[in-house]
Backbone bond lengths (Angstrom), bond angles and torsions (degrees), N, CA, C in turn:
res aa  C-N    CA-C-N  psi(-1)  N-CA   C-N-CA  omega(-1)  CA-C   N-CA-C  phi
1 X - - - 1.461 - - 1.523 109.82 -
2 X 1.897 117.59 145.73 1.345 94.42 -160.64 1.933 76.05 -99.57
3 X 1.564 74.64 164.69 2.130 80.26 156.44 1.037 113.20 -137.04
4 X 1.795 93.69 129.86 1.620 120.26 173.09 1.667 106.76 -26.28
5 X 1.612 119.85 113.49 1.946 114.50 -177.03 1.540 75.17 -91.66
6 X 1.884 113.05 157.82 0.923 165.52 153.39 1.344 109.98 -67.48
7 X 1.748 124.47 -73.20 0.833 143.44 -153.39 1.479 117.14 -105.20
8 X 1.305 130.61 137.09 1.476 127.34 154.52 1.113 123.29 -98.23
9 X 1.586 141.36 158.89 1.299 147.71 173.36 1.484 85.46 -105.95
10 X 1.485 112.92 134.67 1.395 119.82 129.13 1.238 123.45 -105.81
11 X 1.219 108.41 121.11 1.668 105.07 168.70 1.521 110.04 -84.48
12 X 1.156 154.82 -22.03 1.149 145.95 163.44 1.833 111.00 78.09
13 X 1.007 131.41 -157.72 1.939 115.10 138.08 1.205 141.58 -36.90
14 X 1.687 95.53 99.40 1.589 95.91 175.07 1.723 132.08 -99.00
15 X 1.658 105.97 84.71 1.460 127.38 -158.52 1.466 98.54 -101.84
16 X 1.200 100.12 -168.01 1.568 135.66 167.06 0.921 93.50 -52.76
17 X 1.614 115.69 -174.23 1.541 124.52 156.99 1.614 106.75 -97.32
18 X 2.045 102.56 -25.12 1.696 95.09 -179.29 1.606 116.79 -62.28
19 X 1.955 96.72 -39.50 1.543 78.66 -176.76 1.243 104.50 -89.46
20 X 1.399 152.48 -10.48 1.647 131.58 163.86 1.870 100.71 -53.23
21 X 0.844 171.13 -50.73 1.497 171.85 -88.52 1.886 84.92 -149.71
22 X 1.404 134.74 -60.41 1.134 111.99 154.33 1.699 139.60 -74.56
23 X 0.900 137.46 9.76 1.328 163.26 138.31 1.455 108.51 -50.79
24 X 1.406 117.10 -83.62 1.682 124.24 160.98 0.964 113.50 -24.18
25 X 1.691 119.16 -72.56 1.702 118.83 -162.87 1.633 101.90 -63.66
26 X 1.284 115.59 -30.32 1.587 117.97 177.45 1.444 117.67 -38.80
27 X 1.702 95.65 -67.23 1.376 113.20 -169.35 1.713 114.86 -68.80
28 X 1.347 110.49 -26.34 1.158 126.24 -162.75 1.751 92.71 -75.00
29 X 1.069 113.52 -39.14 1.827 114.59 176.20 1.260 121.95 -68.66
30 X 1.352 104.30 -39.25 1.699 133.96 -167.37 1.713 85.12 -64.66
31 X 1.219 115.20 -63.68 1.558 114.39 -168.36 1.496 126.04 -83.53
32 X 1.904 108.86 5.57 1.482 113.02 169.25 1.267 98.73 -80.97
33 X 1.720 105.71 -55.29 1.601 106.12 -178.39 1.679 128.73 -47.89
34 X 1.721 104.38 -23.59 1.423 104.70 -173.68 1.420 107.10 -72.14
35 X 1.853 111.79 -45.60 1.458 121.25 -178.78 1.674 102.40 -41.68
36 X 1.292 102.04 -54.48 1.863 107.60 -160.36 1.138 106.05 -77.48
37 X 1.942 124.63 -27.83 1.875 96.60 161.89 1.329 126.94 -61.17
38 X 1.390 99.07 -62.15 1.442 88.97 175.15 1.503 159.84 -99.11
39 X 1.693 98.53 31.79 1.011 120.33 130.94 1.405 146.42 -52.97
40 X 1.677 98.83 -49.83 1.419 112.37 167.50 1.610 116.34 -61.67
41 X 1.640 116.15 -51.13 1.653 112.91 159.90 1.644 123.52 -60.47
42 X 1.384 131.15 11.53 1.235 145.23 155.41 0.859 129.71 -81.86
43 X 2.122 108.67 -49.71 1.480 117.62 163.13 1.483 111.92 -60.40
44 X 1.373 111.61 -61.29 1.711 103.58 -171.41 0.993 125.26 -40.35
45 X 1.971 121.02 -46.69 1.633 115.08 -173.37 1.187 89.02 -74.76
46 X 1.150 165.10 19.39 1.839 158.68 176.06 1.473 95.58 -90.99
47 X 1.540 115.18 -58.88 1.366 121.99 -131.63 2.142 91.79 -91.84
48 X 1.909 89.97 -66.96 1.253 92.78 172.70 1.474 145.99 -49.57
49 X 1.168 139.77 119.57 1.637 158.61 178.15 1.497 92.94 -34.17
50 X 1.584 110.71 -64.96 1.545 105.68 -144.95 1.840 102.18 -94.84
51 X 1.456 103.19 9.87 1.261 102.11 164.36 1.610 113.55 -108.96
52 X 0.835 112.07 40.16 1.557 129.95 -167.09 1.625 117.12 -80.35
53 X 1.909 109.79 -5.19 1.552 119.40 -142.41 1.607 78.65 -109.66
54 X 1.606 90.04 163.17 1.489 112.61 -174.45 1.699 112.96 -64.10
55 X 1.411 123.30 -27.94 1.909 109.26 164.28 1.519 120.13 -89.74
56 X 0.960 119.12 15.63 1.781 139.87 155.67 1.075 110.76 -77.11
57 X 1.514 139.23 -56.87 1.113 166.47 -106.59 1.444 102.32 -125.47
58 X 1.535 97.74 -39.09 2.029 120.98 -165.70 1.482 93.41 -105.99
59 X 1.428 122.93 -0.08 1.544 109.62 -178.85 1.827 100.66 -112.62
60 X 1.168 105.57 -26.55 1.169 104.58 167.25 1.522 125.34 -74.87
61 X 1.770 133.47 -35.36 1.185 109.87 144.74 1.632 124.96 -62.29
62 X 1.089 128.90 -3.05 1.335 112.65 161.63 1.657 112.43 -73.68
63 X 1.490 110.60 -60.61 1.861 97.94 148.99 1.158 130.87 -3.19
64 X 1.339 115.81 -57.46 1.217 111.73 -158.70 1.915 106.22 -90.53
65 X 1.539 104.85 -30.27 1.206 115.16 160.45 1.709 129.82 -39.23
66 X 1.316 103.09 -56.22 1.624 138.38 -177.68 1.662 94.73 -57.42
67 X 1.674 126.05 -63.70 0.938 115.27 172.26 1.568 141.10 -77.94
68 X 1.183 106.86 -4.27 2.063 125.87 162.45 2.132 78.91 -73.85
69 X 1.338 127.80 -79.35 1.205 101.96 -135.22 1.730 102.18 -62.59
70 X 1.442 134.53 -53.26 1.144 129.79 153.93 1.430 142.00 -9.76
71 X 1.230 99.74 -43.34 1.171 123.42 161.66 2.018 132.37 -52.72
72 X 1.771 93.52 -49.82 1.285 111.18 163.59 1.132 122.27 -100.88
73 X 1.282 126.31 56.18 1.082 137.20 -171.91 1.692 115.69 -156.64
74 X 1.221 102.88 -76.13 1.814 119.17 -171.01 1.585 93.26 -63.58
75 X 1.493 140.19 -67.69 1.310 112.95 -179.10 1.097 169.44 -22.98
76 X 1.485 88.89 -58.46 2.039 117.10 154.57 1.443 94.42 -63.66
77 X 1.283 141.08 -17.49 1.569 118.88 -141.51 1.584 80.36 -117.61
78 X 1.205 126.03 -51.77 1.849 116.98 156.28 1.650 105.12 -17.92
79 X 1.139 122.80 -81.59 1.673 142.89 -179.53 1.074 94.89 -12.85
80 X 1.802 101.79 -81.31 1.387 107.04 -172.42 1.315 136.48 -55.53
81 X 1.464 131.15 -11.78 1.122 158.32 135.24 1.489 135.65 -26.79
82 X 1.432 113.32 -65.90 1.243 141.53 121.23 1.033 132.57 -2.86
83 X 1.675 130.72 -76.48 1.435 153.78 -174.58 1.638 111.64 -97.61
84 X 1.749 116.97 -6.11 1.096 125.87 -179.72 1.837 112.99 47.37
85 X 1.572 97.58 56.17 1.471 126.12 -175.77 1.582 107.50 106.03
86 X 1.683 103.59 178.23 1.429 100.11 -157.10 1.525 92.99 -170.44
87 X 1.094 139.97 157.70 1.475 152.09 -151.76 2.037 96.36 -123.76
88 X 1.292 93.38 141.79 1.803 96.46 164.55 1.521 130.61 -155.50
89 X 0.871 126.27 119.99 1.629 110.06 -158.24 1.513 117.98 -89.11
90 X 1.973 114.63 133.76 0.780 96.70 -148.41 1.627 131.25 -66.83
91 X 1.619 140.04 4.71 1.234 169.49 102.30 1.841 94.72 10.02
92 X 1.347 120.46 -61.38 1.584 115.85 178.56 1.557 107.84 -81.77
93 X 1.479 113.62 -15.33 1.552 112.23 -178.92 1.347 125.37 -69.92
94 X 1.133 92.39 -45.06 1.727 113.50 164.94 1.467 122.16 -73.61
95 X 0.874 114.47 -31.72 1.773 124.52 163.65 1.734 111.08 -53.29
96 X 1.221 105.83 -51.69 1.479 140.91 -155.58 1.917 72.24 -74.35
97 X 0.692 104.96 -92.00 2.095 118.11 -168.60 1.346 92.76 -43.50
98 X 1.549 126.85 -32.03 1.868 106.55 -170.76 1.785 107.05 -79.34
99 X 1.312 114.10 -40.74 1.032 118.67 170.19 1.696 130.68 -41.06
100 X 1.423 88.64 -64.19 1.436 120.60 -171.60 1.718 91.80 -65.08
101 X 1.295 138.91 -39.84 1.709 135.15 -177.07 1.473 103.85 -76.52
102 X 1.248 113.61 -53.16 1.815 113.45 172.90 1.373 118.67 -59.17
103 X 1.318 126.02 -32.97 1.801 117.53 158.26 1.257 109.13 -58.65
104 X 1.316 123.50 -45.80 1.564 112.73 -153.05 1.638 96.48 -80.32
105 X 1.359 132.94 -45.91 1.177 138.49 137.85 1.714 131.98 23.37
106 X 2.038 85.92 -83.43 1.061 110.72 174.75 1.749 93.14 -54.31
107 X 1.236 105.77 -59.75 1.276 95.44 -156.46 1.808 126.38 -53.75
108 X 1.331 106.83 -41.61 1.182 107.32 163.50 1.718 129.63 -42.30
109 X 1.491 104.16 -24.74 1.617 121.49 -167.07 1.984 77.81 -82.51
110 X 1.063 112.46 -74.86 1.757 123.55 -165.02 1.560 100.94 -32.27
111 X 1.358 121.68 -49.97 1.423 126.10 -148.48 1.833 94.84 -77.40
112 X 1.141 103.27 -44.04 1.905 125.99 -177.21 2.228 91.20 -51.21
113 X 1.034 96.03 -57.28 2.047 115.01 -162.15 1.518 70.12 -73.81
114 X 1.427 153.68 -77.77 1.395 132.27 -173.12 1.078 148.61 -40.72
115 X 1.715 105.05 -34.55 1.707 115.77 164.14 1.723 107.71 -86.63
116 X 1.400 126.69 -5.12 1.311 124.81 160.75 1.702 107.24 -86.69
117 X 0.896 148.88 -31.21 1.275 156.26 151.23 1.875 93.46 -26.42
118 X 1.191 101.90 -72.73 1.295 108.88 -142.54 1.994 92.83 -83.81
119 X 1.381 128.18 -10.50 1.338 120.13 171.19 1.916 103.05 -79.70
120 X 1.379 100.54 -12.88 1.585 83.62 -158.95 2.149 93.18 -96.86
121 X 1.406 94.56 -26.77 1.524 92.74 174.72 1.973 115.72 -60.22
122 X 1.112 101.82 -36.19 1.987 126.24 171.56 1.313 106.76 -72.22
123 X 1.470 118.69 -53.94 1.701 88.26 -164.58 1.379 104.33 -103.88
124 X 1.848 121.06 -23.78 1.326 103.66 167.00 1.567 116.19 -120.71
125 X 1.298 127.49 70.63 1.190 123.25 -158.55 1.672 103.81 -85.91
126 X 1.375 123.58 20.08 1.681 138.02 179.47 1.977 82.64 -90.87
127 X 0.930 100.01 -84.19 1.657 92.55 158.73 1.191 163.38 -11.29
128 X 1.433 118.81 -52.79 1.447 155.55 -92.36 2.012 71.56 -122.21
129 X 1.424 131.19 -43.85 1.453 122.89 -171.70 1.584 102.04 -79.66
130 X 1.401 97.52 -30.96 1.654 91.42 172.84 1.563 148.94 -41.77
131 X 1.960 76.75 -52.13 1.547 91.86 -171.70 1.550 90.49 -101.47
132 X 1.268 147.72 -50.45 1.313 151.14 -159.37 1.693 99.56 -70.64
133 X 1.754 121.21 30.63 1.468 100.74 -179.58 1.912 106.15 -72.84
134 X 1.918 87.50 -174.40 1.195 81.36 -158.47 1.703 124.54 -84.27
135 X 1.595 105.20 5.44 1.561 129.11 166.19 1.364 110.86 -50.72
136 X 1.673 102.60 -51.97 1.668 107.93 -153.92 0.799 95.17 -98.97
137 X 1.721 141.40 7.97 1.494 124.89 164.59 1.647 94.94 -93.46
138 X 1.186 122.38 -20.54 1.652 115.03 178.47 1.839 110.14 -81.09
139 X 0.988 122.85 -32.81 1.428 140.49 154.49 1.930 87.51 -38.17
140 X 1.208 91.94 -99.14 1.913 103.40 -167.21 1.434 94.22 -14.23
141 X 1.876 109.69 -89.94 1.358 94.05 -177.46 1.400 145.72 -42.06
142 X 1.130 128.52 -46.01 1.568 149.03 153.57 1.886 91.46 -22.55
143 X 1.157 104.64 -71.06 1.472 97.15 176.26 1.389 128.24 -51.94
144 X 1.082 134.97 -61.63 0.990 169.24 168.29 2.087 108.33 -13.00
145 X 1.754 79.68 -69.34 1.682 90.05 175.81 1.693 100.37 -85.40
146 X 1.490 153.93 16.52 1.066 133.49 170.51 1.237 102.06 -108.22
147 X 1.704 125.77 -14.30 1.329 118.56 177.18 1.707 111.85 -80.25
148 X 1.277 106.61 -31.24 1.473 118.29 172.52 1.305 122.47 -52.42
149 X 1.962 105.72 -40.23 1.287 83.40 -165.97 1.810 100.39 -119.82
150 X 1.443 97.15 31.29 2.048 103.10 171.32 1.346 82.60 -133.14
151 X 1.395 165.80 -3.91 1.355 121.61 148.34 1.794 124.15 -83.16
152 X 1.802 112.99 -15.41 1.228 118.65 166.81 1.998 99.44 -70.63
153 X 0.935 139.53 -27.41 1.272 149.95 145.35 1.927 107.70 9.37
154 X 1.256 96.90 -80.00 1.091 134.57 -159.89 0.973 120.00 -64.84
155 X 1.347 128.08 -42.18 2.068 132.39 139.63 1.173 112.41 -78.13
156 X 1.353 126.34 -4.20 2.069 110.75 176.50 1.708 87.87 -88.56
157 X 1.592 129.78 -16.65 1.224 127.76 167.31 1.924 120.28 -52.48
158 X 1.303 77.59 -63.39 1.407 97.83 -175.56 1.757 114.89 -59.95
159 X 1.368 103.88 -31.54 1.525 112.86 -160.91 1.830 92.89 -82.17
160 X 1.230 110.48 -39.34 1.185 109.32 -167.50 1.892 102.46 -78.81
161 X 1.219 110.54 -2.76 1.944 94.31 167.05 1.503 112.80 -114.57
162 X 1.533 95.20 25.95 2.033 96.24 154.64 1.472 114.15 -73.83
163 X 1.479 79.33 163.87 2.142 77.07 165.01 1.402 105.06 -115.41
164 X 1.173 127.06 128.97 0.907 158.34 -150.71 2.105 112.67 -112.64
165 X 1.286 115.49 69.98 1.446 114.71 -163.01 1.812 116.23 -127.60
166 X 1.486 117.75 67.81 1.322 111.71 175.07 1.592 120.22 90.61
167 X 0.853 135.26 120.40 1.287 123.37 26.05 1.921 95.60 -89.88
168 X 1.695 110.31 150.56 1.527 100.78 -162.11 1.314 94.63 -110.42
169 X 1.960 128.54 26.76 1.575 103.18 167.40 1.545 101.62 -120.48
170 X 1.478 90.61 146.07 1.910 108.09 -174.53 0.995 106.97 -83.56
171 X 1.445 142.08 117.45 1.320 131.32 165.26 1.593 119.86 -62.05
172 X 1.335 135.05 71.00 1.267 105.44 -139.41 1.762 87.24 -157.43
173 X 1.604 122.62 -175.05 1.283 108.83 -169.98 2.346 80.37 -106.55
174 X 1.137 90.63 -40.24 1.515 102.55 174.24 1.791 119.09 -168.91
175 X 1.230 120.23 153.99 1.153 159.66 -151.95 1.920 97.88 -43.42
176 X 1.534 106.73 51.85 1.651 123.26 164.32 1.841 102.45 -61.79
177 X 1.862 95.75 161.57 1.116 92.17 -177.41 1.656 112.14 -77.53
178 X 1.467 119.21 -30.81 1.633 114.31 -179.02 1.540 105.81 -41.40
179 X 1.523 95.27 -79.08 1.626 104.38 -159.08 1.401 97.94 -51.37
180 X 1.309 138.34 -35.94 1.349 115.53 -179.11 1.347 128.03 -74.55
181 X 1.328 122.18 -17.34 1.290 130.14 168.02 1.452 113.42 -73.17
182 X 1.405 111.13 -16.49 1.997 115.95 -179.21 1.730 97.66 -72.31
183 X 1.464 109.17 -11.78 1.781 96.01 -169.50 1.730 107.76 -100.76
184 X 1.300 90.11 9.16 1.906 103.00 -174.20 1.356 101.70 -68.25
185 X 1.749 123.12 143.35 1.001 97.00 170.70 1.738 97.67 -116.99
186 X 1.645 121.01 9.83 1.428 128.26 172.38 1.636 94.97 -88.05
187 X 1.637 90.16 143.46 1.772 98.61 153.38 1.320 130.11 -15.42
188 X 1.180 139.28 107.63 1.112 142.61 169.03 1.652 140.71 -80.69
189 X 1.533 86.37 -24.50 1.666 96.18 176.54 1.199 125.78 -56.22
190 X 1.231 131.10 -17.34 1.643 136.44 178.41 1.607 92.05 -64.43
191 X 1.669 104.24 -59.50 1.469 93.74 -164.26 1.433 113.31 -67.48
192 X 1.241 137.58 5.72 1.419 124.76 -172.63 1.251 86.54 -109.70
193 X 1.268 140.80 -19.07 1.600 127.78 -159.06 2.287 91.15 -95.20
194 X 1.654 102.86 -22.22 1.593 85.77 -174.09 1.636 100.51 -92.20
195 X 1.503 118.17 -0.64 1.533 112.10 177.56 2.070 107.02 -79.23
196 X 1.651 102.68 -23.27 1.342 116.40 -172.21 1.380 116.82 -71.67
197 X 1.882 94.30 -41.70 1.065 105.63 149.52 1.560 149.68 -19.30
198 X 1.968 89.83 -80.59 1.563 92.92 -174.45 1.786 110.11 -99.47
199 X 1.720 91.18 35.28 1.749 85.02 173.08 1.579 94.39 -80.16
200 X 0.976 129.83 -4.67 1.460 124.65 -166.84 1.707 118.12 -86.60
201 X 1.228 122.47 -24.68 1.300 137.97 145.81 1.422 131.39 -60.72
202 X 1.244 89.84 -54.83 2.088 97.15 175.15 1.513 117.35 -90.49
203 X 1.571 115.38 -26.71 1.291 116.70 161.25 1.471 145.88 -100.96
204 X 1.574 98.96 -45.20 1.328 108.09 156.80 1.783 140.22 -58.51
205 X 1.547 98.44 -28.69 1.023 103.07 175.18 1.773 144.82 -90.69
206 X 1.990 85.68 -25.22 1.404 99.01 173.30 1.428 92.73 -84.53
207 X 1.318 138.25 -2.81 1.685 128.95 177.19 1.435 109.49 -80.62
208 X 1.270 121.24 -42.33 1.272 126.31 179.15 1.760 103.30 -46.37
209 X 1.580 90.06 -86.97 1.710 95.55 170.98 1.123 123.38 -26.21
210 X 1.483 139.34 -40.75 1.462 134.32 -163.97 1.712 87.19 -73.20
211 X 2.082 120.88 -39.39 1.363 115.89 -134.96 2.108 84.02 -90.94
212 X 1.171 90.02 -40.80 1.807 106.05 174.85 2.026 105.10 -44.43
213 X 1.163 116.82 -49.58 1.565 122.32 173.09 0.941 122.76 -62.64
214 X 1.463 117.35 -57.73 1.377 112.41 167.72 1.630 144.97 -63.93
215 X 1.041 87.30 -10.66 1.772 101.92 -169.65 1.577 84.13 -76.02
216 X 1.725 123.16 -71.86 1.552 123.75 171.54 1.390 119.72 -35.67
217 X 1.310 122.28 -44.39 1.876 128.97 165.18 1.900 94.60 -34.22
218 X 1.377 95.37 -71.40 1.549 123.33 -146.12 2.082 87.11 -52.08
219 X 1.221 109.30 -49.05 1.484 119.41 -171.67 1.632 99.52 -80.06
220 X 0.855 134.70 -35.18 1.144 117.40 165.26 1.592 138.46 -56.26
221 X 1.567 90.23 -37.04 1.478 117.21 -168.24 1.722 96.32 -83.43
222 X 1.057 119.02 -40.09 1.399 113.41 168.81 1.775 141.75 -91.91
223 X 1.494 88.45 18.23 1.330 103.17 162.05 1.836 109.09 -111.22
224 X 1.206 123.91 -12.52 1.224 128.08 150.87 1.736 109.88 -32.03
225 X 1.691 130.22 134.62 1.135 124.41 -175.92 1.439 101.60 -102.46
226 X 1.145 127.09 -14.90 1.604 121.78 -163.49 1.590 97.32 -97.61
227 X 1.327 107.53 147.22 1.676 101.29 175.63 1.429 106.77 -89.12
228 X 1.256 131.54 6.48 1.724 138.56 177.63 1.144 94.79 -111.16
229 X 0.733 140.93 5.01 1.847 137.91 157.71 1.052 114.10 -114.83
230 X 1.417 156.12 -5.09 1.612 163.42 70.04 1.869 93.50 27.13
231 X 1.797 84.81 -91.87 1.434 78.67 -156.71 1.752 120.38 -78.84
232 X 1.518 107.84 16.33 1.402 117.48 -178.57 1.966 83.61 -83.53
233 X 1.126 131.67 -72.25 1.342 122.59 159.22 1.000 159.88 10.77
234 X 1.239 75.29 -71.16 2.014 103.57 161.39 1.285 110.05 -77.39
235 X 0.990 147.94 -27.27 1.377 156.58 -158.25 1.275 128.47 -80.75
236 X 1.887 105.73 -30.44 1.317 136.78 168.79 1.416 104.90 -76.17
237 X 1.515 129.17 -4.32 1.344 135.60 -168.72 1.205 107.87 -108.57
238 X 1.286 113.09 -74.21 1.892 140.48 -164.89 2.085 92.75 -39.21
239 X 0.674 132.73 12.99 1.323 130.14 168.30 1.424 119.61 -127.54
240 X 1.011 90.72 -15.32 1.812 102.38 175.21 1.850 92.27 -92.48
241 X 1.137 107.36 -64.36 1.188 119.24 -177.46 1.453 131.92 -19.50
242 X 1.735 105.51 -43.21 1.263 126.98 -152.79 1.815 85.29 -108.57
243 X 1.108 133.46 -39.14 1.324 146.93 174.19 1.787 99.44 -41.14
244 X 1.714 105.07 -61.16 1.396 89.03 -166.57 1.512 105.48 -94.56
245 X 1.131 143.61 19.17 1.310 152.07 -150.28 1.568 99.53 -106.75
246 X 1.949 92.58 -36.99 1.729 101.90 -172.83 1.726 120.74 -93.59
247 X 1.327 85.13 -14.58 2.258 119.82 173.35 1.306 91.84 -57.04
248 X 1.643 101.32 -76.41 1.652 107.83 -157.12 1.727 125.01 -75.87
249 X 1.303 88.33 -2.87 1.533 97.68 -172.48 1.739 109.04 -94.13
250 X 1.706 105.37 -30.18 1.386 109.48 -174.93 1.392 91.42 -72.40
251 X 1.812 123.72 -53.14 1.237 136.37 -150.38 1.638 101.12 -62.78
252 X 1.200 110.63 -44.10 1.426 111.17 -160.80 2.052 107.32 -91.35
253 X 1.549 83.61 14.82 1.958 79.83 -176.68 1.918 93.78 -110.52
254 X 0.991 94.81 -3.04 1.616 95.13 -168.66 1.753 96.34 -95.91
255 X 1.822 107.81 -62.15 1.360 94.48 -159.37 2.371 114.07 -115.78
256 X 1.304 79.71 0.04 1.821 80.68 161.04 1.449 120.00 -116.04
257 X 1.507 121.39 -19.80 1.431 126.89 171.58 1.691 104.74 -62.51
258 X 1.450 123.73 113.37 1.555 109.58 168.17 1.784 112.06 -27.41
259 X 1.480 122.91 137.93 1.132 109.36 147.94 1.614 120.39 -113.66
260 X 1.345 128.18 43.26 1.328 125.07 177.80 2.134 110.99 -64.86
261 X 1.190 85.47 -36.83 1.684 88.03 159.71 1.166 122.47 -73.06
262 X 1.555 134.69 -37.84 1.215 118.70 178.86 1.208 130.73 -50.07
263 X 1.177 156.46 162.45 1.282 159.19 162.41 1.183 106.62 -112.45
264 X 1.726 119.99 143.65 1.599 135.73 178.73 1.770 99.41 -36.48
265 X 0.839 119.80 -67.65 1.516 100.21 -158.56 1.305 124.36 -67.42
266 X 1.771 109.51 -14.57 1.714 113.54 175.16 1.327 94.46 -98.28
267 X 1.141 135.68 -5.31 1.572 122.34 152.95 1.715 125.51 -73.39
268 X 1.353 96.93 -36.21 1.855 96.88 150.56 1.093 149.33 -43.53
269 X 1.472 92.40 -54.54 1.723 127.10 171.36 1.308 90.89 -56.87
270 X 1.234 128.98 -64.45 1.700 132.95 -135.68 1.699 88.96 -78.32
271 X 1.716 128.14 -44.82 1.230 124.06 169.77 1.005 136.48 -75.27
272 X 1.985 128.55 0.70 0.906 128.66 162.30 1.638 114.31 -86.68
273 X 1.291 128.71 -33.96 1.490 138.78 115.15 1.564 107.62 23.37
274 X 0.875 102.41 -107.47 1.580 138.98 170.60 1.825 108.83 -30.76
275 X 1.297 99.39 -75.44 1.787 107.42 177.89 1.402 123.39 -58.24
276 X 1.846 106.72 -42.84 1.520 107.23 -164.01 1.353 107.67 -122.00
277 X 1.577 126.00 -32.60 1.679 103.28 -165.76 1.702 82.80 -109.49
278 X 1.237 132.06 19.37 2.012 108.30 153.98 1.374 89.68 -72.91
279 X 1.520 124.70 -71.10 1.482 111.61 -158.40 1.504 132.23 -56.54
280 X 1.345 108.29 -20.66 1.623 116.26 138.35 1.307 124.42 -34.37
281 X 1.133 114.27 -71.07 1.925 127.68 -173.83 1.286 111.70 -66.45
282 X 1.551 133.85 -22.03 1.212 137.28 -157.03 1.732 91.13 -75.27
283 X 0.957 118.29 -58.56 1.422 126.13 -175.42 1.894 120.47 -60.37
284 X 1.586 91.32 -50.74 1.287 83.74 176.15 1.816 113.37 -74.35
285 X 0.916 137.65 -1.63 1.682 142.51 -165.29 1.606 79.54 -101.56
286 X 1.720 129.02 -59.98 1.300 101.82 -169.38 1.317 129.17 -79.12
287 X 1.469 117.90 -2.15 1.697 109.88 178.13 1.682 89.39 -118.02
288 X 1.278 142.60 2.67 1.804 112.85 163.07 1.426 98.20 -95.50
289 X 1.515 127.01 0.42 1.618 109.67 -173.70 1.644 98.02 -112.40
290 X 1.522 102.50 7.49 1.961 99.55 -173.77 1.567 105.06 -126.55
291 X 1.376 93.28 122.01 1.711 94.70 -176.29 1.632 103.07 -79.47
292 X 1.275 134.52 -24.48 1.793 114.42 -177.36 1.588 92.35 -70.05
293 X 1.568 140.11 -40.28 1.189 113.65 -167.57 1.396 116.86 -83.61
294 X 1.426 119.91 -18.74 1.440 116.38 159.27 1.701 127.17 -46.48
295 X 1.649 96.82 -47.41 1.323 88.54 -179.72 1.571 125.89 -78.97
296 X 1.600 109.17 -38.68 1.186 101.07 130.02 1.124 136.83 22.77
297 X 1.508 106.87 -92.40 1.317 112.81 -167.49 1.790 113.92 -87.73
298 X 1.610 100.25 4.14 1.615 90.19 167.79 0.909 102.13 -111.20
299 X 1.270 144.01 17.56 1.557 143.47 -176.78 1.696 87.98 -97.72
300 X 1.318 119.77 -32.92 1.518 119.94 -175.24 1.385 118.03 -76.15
301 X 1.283 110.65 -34.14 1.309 119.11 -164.61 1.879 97.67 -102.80
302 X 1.202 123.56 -24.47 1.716 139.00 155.41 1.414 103.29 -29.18
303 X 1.439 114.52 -59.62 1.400 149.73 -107.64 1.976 77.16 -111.32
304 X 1.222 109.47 -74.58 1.448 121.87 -167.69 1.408 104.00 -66.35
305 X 0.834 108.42 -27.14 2.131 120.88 -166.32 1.740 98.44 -82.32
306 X 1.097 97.09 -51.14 1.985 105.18 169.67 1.617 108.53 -61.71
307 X 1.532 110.70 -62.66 1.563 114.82 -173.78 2.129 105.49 -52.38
């Protein structure tokens, strides 16, 4: 007879103790610095006047995104680090995965409302105050995070009325939908066919849009005759650009690339990738590649250094 487990083991990295103690101190930096970028790109579009415009505005809920998924993630995974594994019940496991799918979610929705931001500033910027007021960028977002976190809804439903009975350790960094579905001991195929499902809303669709914007960016930008108006153009992009280039590339190597080749530890790698150092980079790519938030930030630190 099986019995319903309670509990999960994550083992997380199974190292040394030298490199878990460097691993820890790693992550443990990796995720002060993430808190304090983008925080600091949260405070500025708050504080600053001339960051006042609707992709300031759209980079800071991604901010805030970057630090929810970081957030549920690097902590417990400190623990586990620490204690060289760590126990979780499955009630926080599923919490842990609903959370952690509705940020990333959101985020996909934000990044999609960002490369439309930035087609309507390029091809109709006679416009561009019209339609980009500051309602319908609160609308976008408002939308944005409620679709994220009621269509991930809908399999943390489903996932949570398996039974769940042994073997109870996850090979895993934390509480993803694969490895947690390997501990099911009910049918599973419903739930993989409604995750296949709603990749088509959270993935397919903000992909289109990003691929639908840019192509018009790209045609716009190259019917421009001056080559300083080209790359004045482009310039408002190449940071957005590189943002989702590094989203879809981590996102799409983890959960649409087959991984029957991968092996546990380059599936780690590839999800710590993914979970902890994008939301790192997001911040630093948008204020060393953006001169209003650079200055910005010496007008702040001017500002405090004088006071």
């Amino acid at each position: 007879m099986k019995i319903k487990m309670k509990e999960i083991s994550d083992v997380g990295f199974q190292v040394n103790q030298d490199l878990r103690i460097f691993l820890f101190s790693l992550l443990l930096v990796v995720y002060c610095v993430t808190i304090c970028g983008n925080l600091l790109i949260i405070t500025l579009v708050s504080t600053s006047k001339n960051l006042h415009t609707p992709m300031y505005f759209f980079i800071s809920q991604l901010s805030i995104s970057d630090i929810f998924v970081i957030s549920e993630i690097v902590p417990n995974l400190l623990y586990i680090l620490l204690n060289n594994g760590g126990t979780i019940t499955i009630i926080d496991c599923i919490t842990q995965l609903y959370f952690f799918c509705a940020c990333e979610a959101c985020a996909c929705f934000l990044l999609a409302v960002m490369s439309y931001d930035r087609y309507v500033a390029i091809c109709n910027p006679l416009r561009y105050s019209a339609i980009m007021t500051r309602g319908y960028c609160i609308i976008l977002t408002i939308t944005s995070w409620l679709l994220g976190f009621s269509i991930i809804l809908i399999h943390i439903i489903k996932t949570a009325k398996l039974h769940f009975c042994g073997p109870n350790i996850i090979d895993h960094l934390f509480c993803d939908i694969v490895p947690l579905l390997e501990l099911a001991c009910s049918d599973t195929s419903i739930i993989h066919l409604v995750v296949y499902v709603m990749g088509i809303p959270f993935v397919l669709i903000p992909t289109t849009i990003i691929v639908v914007s840019y192509t018009y960016i790209a045609l716009a930008v190259l019917r421009i005759s001056s080559s300083t108006g080209r790359q004045k153009a482009f310039s408002t992009c190449s940071s957005h650009l590189i943002v989702v280039s590094t989203f879809y590339w981590t996102m799409f190597s983890i959960y649409v690339v087959p991984s029957k080749g991968l092996t546990n530890t380059l599936s780690k790698i590839l999800s710590l990738l993914y979970t902890v150092f994008t939301p790192l980079i997001n911040p630093m790519i948008y204020s060393l590649r953006n001169k209003d938030i650079i200055k910005a930030i010496q007008r702040t630190f001017q500002k405090h250094v004088i006071w």
